[in-house]
C-alpha positions in Angstrom: -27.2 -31.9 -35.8 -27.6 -28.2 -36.6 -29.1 -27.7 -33.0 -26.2 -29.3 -31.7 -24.1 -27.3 -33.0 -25.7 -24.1 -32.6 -25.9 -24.8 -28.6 -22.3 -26.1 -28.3 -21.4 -22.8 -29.7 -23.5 -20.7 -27.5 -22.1 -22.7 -24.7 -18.4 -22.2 -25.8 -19.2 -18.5 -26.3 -20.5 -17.9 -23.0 -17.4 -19.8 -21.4 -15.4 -17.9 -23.6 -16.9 -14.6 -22.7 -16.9 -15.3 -18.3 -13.2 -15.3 -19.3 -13.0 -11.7 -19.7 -11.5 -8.9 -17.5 -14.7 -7.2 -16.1 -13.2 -3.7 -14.6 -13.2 -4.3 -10.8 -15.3 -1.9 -8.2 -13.8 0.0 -5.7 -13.8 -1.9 -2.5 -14.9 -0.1 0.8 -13.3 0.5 4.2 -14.6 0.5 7.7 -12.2 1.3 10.6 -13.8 -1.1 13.0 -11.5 -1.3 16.2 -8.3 0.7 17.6 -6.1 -0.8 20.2 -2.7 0.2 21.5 0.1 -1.6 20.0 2.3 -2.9 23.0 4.5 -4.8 20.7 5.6 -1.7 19.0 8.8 -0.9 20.6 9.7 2.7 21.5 7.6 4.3 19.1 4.0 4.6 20.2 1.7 2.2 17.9 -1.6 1.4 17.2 -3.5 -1.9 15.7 -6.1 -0.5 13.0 -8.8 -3.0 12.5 -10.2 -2.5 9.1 -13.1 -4.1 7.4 -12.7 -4.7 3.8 -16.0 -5.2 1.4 -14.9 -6.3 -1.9 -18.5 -5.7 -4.2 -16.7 -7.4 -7.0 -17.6 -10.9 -8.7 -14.0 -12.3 -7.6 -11.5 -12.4 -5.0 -9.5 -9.7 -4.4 -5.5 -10.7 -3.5 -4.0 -7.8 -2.0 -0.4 -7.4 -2.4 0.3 -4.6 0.3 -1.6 -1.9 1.7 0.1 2.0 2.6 -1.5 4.3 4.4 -1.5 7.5 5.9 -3.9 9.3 8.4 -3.8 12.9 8.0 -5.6 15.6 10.7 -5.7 19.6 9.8 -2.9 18.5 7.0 -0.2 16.7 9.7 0.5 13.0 9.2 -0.3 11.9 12.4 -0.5 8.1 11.5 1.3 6.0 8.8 2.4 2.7 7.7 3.1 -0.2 5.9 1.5 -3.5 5.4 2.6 -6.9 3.4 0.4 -9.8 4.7 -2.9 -9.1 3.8 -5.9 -11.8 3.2 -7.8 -12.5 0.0 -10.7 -10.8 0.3 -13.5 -13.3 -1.2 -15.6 -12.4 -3.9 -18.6 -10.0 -3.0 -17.8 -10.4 0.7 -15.9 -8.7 3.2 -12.8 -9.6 5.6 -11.2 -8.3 9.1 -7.9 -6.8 8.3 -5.4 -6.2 10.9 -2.5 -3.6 10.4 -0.3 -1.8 12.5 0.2 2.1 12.3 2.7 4.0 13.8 2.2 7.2 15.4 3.8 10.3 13.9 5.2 12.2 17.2 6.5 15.4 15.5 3.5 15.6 13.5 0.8 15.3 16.3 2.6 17.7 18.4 2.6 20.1 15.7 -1.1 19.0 15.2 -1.4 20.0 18.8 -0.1 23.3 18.8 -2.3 24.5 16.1 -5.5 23.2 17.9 -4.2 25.1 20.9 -3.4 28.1 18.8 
């Protein structure tokens, strides 16, 4: 009876203890593909392919994504995204996001590599 009990409390303790918060990793990025953006209006566009690695022992919901793409200190690319995937535990997923080309900025990013 003693045994019994002893191993249903080891049991509950190590269900208890998978319960806990572990701090999560820092996932990884990997620009995979660039490809024009032809449903992006007036403004020039771009669709960023990104490949997320999530090293962590669960899934990773991502509840929106901003970014900004800076050359020589001019925002030449920026955005905004919403609709992301779950990236599964210790694997990886494609994420697709569109970025908008900064015109001011990359033709003052020009100048200066003219300069």
């Amino acid at each position: 009876m003693k045994k019994l009990l002893a191993l249903s409390f080891v049991a509950w303790l190590v269900a208890a203890c998978s319960t806990f918060n572990l701090p999560l990793q820092t996932p990884s990025l990997t620009l995979e593909s660039v490809q024009p953006d032809s449903s992006a209006g007036l403004m020039p566009g771009l669709l960023l392919g990104l490949r997320v690695d999530n090293p962590n022992q669960r899934a990773l919901k991502l509840s929106g994504l901003e970014y900004r793409i800076a050359l020589e200190g001019f925002n030449v690319i920026s955005g905004m995204a919403s609709e992301l995937p779950v990236i599964p535990a210790q694997g990886d997923a494609l994420v697709m996001i569109q970025a908008r080309l900064g015109l001011i900025e990359g033709a003052q990013l020009l100048s200066t590599l003219l300069a």
